[in-house]
TORMARDO-984106 format. One record per residue: residue in one letter; x, y, z of N, C-alpha, C in turn. Coordinates in steps of 0.1 Angstrom, whole numbers, padded with zeros to 4 digits, always signed. Each point is the difference from the previous one (the first is absolute). Example, Ala and Ser with C-alpha at 12.3 -4.5 7.8 and 13.67 -1.06 7.14 Angstrom:
2
A+0132-0057+0078-0009+0012+0000+0009+0012+0000/S-0004+0011-0007+0009+0011+0000-0008+0011+0008/
REM end
This chain:
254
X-0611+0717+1038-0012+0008+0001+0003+0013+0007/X-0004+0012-0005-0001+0014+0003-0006+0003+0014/X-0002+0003+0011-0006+0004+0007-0010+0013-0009/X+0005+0009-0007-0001+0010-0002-0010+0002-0013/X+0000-0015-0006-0009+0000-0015-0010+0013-0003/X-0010+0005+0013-0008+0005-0003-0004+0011+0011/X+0007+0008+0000+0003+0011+0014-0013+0010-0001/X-0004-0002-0016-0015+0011-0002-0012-0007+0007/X+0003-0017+0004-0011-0005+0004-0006+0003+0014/X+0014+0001+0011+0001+0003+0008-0006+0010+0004/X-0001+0014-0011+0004+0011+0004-0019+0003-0002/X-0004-0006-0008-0017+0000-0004-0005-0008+0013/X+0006-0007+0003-0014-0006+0015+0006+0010+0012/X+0011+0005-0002-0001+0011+0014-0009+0010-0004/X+0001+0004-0011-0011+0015-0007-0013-0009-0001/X-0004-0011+0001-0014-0010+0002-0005+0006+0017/X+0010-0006+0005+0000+0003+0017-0006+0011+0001/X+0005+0011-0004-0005+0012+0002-0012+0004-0007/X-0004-0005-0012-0012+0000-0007-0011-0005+0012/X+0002-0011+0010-0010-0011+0002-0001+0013+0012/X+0007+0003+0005+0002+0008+0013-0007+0016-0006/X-0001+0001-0012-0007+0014-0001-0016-0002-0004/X-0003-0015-0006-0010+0000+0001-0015+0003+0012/X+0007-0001+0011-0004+0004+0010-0003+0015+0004/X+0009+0009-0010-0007+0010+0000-0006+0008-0013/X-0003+0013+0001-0003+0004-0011+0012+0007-0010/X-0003+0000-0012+0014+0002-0010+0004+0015+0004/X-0006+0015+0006+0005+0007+0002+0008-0001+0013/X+0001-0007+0011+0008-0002+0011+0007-0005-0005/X+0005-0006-0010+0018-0009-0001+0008+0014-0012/X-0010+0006-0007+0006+0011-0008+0011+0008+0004/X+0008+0000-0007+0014+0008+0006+0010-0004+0012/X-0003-0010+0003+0003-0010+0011+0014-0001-0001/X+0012+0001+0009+0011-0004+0002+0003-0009+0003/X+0009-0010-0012+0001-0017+0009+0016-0002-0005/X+0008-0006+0013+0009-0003-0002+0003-0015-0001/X+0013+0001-0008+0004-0010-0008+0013-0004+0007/X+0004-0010+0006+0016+0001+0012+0010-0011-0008/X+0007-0001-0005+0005-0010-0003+0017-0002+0006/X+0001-0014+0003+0013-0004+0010+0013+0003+0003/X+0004-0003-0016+0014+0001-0005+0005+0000-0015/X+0012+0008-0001+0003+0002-0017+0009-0013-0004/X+0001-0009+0006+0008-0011+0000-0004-0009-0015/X-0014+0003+0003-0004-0008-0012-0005+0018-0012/X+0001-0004-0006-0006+0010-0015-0015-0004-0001/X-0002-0002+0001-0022-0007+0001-0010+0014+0002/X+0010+0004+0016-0012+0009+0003+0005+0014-0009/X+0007+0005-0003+0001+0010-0009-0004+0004-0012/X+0007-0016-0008-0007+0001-0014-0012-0012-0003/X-0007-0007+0010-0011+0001+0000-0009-0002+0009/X+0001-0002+0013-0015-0002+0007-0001+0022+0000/X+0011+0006+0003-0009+0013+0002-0005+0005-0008/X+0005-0004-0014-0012+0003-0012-0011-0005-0003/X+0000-0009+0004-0015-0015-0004-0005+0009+0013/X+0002+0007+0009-0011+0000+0011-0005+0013-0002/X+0011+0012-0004-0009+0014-0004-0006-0005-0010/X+0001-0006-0011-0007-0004-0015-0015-0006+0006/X+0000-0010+0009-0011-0002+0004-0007+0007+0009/X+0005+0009+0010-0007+0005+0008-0007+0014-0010/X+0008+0005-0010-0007+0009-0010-0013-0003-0004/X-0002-0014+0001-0012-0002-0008-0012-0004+0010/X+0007+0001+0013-0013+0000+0008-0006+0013+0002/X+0010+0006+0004-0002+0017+0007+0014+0009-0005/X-0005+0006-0012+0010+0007-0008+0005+0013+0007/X-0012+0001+0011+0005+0015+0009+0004-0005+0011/X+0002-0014+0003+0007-0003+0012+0017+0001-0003/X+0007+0006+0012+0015+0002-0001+0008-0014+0005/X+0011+0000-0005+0011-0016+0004+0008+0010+0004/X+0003-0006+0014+0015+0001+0002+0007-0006+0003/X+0015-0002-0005+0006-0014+0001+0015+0001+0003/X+0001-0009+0007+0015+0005+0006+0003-0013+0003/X+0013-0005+0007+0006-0014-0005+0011+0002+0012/X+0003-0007+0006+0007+0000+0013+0019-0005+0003/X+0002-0002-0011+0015-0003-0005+0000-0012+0010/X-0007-0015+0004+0000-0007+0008+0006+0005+0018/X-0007+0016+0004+0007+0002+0010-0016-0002+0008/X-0002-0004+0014-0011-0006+0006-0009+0014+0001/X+0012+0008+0013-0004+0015+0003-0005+0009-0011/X+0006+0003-0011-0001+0007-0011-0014-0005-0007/X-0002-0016+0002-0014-0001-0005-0010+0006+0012/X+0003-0001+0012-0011+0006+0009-0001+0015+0001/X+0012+0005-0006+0001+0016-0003-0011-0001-0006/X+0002-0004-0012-0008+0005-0011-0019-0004-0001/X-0001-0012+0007-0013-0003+0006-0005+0012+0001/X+0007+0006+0014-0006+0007+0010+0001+0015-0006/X+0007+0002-0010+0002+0011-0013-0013+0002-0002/X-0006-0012-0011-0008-0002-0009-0017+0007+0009/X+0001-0006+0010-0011+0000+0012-0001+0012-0001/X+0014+0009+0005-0001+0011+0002-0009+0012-0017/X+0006-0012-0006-0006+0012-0011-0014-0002-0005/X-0008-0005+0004-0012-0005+0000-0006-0013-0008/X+0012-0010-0001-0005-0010-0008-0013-0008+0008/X-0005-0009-0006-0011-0004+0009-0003-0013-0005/X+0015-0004-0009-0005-0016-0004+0019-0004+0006/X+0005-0007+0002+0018+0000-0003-0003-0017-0003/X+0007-0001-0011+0002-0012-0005+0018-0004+0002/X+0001-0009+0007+0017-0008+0010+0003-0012-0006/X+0015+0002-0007+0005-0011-0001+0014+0006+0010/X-0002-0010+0009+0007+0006+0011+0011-0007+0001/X+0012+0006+0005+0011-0005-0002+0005-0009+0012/X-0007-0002+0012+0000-0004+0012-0017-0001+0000/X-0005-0018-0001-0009-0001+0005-0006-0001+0012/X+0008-0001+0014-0004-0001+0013-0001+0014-0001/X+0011+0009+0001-0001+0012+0004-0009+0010-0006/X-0007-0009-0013-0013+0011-0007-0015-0004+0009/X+0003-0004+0010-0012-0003+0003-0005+0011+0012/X+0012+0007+0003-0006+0013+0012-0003+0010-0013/X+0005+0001-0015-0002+0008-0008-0019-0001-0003/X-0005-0016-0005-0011-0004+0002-0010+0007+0008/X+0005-0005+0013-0009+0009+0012-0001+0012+0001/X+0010+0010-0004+0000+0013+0005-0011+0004-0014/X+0002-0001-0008-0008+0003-0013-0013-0002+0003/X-0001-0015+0004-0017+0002+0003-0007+0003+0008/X+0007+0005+0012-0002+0008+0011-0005+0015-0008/X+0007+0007-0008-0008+0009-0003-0006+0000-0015/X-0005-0012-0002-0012-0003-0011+0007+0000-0014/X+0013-0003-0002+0007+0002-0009+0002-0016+0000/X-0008-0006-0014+0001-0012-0010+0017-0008-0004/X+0002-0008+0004+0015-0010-0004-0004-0008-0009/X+0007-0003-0010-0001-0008-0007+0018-0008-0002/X+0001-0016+0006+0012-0002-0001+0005-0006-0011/X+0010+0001-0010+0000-0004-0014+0012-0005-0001/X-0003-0010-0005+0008-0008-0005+0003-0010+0015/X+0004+0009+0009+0008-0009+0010-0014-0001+0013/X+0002-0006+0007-0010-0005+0011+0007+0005+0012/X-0013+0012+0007+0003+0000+0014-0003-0009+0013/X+0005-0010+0004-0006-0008+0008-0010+0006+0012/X+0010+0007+0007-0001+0005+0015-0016+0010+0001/X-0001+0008-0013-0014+0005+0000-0012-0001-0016/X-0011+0003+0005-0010-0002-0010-0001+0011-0007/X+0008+0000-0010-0003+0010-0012-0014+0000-0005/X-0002+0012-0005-0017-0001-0008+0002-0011-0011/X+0009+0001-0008+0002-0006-0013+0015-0008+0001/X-0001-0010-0009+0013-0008-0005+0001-0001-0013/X+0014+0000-0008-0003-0006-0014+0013-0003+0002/X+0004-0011-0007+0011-0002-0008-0004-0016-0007/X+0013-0005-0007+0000-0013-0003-0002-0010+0008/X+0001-0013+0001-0001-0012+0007+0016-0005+0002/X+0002+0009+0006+0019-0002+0001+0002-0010+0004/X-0002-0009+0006+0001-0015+0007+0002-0010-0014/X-0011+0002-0012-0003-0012-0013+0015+0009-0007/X+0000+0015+0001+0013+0005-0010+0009-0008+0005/X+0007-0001+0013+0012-0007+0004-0001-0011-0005/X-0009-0006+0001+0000-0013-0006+0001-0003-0017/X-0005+0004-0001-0003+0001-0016+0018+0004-0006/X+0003+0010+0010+0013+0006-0003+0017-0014+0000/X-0002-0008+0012+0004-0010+0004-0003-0011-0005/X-0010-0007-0009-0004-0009-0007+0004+0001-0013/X-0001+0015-0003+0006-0004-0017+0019+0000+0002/X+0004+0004+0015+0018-0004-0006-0003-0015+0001/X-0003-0007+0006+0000-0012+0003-0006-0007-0015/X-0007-0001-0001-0005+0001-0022+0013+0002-0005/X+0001+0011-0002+0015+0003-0005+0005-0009+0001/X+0009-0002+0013+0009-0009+0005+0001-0010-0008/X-0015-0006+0000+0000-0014+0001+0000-0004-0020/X-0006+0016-0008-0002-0003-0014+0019-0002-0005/X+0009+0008+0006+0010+0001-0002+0008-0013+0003/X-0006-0010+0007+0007-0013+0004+0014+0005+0014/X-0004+0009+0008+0010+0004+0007-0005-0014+0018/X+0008-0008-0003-0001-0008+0014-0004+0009+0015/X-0004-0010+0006-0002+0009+0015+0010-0010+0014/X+0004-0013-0007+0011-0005+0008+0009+0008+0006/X+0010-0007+0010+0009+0003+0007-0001+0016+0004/X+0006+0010+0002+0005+0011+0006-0003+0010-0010/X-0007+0000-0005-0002+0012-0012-0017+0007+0009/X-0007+0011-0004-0010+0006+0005-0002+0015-0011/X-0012+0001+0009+0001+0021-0004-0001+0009+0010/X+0000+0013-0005+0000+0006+0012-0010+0011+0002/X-0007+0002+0012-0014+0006+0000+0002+0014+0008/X-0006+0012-0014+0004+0010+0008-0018+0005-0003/X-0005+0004+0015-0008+0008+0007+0000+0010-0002/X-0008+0011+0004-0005+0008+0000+0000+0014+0012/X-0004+0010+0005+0005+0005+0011-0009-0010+0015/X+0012+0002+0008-0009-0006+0013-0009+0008+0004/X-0003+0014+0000-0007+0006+0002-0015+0003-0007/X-0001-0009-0011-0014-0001-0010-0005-0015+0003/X-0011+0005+0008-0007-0013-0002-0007-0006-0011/X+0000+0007-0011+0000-0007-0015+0013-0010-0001/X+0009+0005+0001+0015-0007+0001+0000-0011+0004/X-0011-0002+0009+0000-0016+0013-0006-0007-0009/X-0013+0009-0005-0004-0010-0009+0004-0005-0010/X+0008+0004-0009+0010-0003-0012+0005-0012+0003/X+0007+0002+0015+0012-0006+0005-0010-0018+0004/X-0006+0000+0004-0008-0009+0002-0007-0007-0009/X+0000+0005-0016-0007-0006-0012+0015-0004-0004/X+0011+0011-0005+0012-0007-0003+0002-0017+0010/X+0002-0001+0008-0001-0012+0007-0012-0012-0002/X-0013+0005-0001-0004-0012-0006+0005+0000-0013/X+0003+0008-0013+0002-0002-0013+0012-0010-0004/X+0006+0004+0013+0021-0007+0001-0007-0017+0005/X-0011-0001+0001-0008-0015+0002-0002-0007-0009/X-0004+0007-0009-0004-0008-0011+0014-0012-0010/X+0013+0009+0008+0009-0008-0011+0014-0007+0016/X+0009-0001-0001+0010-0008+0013+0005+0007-0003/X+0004+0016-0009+0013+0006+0012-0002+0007+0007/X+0018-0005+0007-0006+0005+0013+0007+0017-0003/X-0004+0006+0016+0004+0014-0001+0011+0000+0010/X+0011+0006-0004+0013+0005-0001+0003+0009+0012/X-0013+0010+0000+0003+0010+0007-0008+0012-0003/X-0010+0006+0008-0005+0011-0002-0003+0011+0004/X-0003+0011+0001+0005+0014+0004-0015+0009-0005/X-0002+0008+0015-0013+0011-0010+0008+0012+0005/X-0002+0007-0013+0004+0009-0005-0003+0013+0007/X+0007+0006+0008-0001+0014+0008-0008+0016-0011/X-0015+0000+0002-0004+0008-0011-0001+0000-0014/X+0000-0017-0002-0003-0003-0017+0014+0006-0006/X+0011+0005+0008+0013+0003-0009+0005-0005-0013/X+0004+0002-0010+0007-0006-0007+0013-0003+0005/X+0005+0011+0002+0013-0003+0002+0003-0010+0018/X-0009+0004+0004+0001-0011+0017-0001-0014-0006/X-0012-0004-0011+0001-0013-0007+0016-0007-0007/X+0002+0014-0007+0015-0005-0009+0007-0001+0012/X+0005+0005+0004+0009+0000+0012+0001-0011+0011/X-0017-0008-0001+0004-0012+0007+0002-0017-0007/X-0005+0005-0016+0005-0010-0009+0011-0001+0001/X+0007+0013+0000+0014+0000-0005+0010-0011+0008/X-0007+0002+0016+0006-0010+0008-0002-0011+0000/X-0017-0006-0004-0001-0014-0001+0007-0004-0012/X+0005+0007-0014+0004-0010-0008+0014+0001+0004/X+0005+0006+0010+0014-0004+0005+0001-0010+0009/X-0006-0003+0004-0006-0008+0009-0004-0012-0011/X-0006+0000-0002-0005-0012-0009+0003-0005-0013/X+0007+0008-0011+0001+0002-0010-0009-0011-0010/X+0008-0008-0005-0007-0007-0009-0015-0008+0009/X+0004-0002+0012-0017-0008+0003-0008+0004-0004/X-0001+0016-0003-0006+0007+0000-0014-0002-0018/X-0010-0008+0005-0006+0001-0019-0014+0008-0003/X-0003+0006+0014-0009+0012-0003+0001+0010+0009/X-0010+0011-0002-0005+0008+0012-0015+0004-0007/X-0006+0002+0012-0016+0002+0003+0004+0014+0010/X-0007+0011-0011+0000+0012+0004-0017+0001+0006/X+0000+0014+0011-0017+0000-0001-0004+0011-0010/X+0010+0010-0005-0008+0007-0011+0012+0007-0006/X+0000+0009-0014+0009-0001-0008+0015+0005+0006/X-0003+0011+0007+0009+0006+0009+0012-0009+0003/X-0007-0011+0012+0009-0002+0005+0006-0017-0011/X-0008-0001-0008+0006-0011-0015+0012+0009-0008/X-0004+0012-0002+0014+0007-0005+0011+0007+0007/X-0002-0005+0015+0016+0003+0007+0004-0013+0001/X-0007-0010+0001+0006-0017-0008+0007+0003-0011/X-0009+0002-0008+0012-0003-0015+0008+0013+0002/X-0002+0009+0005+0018+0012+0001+0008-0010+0009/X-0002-0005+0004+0008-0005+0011+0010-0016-0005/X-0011-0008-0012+0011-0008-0007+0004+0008-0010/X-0003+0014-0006+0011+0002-0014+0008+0007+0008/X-0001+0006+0014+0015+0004+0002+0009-0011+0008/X-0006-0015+0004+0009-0013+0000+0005-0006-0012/X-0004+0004-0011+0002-0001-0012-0004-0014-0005/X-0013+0000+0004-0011-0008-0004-0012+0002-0012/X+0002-0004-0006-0015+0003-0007-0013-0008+0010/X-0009+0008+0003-0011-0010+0008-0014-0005-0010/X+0003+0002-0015-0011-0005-0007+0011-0013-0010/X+0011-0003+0003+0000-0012-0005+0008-0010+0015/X+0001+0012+0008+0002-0013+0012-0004-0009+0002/
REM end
């Protein structure tokens, strides 16, 4: 299962959020309105070719004279609070955060509402402070859901869970508290069937390549025990399979 199936759906209840939040005033105060759009990291392709389109597409159709500005933080923590404090500066008055460090977005949180400037956190959850608004998926049922159908798999393919064999569970960044929650549905999902887990690893900024790079060692490490892996989203599932075709594995008839 895709984490990613539906990134326009996402991008419509943060542009809802702001709808619910302008009903409160009248339609010429939100007119021309600057709202910024922050997104984490290029690690994954999502936010480029599509949540930043699904969100100017929808925000056009709330307030056609309101301006987006959108800028994307190359997973660096600072560079996203650069650009926060950018955005502020240029008179946004809504900033919508998928923050690449959720502890450390929470002085981002405060300072914004300190001077009457609206957060909206997306996709990912700020614990430490109360945003106006939240959207994303139910990332806790995705991990799960994600982790139940290898185990399906597994089990349609007649692959045993005896003796020393397992899979291997790669996470998400430590820094995304969405990530926790993935990480914590994957584990109930790895319930539903007996194998066990091998060895798992969360991924330093959703990397691809930090993911391949640590398969590469567990299937050296493990080689044949090895009869799945449970990725938390596509990213770090295709530095998995780079990582058995350059062991010179196929991983869809493994």
């Amino acid at each position: 299962m895709s984490r990613y199936m539906s990134r326009l759906t996402v991008a419509a209840l943060a542009v809802s959020g702001l709808a619910l939040g302008a009903t409160f005033a009248k339609a010429q105060d939100i007119a021309g309105s600057t709202v910024a759009f922050l997104m984490p990291d290029q690690g994954s392709t999502r936010y480029e070719e599509h949540d930043h389109p699904g969100f100017v597409a929808e925000m056009k159709k709330l307030c056609d004279s309101c301006k987006v500005l959108y800028l994307n933080a190359d997973a660096d923590v600072t560079k996203q609070q650069q650009q926060f404090n950018s955005v502020i500066t240029q008179g946004a008055k809504v900033v919508v955060l998928d923050p690449v460090d959720s502890a450390a977005a929470a002085s981002l949180v405060h300072n914004a509402q300190a001077q009457g400037v609206k957060v909206i956190a997306y996709d990912r959850p700020i614990p430490d402070a109360k945003a106006d608004f939240y959207v994303s998926f139910d990332n806790k049922a995705i991990g799960k859901a994600i982790a139940a159908s290898l185990v399906e798999h597994l089990k349609a393919k007649g692959v045993l869970s005896d003796g020393d064999v397992g899979v291997l569970q790669i996470n998400g960044s430590p820094t995304d508290a969405a990530a926790g929650l993935i990480k914590d549905g994957i584990h109930e999902g790895l319930k539903t069937g007996s194998y066990k887990t091998l060895a798992e690893f969360d991924t330093p900024n959703w990397a691809p390549s930090n993911a391949q790079q640590w398969a590469a060692g567990q299937i050296s490490r493990f080689g044949n025990k090895i009869v799945g892996v449970v990725a938390a989203n596509d990213g770090t599932g295709g530095g998995a399979i780079a990582a058995f075709k350059a062991a010179g594995v196929d991983p869809v008839r493994r």
